[in-house]
N, C-alpha and C positions, 0 to 999 in steps of 0.2 A: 485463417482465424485471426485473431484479435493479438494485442499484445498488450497485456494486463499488470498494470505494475500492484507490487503491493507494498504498501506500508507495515512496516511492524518495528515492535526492538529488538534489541541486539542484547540485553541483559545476558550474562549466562547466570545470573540465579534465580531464575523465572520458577514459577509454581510448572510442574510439566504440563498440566491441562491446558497451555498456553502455548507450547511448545508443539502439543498433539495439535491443538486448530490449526496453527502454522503450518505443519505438513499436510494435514489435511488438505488447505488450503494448495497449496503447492501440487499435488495430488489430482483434485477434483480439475485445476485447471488445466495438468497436462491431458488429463483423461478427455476433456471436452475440445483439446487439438489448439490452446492456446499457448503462447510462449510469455512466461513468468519476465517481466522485468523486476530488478529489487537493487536497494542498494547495494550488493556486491558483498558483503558479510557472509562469515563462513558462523559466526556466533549467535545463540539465541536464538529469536524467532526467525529473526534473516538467515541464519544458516540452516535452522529447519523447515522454512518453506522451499527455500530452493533445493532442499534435499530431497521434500515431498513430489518436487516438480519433476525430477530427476527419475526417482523411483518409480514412475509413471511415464516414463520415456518421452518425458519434456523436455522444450527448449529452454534454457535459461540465459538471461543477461543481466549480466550485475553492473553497477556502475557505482563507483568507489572511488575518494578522493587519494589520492597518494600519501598523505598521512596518515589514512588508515593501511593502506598495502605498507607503510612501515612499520606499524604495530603489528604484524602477523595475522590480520585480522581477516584478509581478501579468500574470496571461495573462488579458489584456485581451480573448482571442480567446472567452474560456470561456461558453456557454450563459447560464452563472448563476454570479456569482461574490458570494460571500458573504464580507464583513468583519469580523472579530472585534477585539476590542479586546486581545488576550494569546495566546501560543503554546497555555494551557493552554485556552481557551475555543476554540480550533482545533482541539483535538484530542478535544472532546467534542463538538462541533458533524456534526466529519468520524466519529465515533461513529453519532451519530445519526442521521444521514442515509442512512449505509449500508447493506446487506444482508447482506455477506462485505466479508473483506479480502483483499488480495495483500500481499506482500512481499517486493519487487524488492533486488539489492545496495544500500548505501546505508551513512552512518556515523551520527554518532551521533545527529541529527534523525531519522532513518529509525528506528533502534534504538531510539529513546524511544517512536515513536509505537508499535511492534508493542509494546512491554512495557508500553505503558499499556493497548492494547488487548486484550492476550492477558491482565494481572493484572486486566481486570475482566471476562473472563471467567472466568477459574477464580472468583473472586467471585459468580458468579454472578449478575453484571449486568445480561449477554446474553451468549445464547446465537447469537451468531454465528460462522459459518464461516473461518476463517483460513487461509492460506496461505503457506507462505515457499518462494518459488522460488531453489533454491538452483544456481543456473546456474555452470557450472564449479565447482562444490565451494568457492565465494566463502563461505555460510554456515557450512562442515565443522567449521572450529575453533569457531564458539561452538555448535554443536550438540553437538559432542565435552563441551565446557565444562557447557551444562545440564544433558547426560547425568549427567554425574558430581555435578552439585547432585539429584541425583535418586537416583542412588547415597548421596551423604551425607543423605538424608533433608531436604536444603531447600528439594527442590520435589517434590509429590506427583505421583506416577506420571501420575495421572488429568489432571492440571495441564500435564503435560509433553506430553499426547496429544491434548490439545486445539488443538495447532501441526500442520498437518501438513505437511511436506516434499515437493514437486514438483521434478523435475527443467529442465521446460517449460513454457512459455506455455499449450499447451494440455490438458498436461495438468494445469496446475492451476484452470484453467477448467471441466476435466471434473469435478476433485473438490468445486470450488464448486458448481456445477450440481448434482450429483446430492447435497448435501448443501442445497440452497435448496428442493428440490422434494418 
């Protein structure tokens, strides 16, 4: 099966319905035989999807830069957790490991990583799968927002559709899957 990173925060004072997709999340993919990549957090959404993945007798890989393993921050529980020495060598590590991405609520560590992943896809880096689950209408205003970069010509139509919006957990699973196979 695939190896599926996800995006999310790390907040610990999240609203818990945030917290529940997160495992869910975590959950639904080990149930479907996939192995969770995630930044390596034990807090938040990243400590509860990989706890989700877990509970479901998932594989997990976290990949963490060393300044966070010195904040206590590292999910010590993860299969395989991988150190990096910089946020930006985290987020080409958690690149290449992958197969598709998710994109859970989140702020702006969440937001960097989908825009680094989604601008090197339109690059044409790789061509992998993406998804942002846009649960409760959390994503609506910056989706509104790209839109209209897309409208003023600063981001190519093709660029823009390379993102594709899920409502749920599984069905963004669905549109990963049939987009891996």
């Amino acid at each position: 099966m695939a190896a599926i990173c996800v995006f999310c925060a790390s907040s610990r004072t999240l609203d818990p319905r945030w917290l529940d997709l997160a495992a869910e999340t975590g959950a639904e993919l080990a149930r479907r035989g996939h192995t969770l990549v995630s930044g390596g957090g034990c807090v938040g959404m990243m400590g509860a999807v990989a706890d989700g993945a877990r509970s479901a007798d998932g594989y997990t890989l976290g990949v963490i830069p060393q300044a966070l393993v010195d904040l206590e921050v590292a999910d010590l529980a993860s299969d395989e957790l991988l150190i990096t020495e910089g946020m930006a060598g985290r987020k080409t590590l958690m690149i290449d490991k992958s197969d598709a991405f998710i994109t859970l609520p989140g702020g702006l560590g969440t937001l960097d990583e989908l825009f680094e992943v989604w601008t090197t896809a339109t690059l044409a880096m790789h061509a992998k799968p993406m998804v942002l689950i846009d649960a409760d209408g959390f994503y609506r205003p910056l989706l509104d927002w790209l839109g209209g970069l897309a409208d003023q010509n600063f981001l190519k139509p093709a660029g823009l559709h390379l993102l594709t919006v899920a409502r749920t957990v599984p069905e963004a699973l669905d549109i990963l899957e049939s987009r891996l196979t």
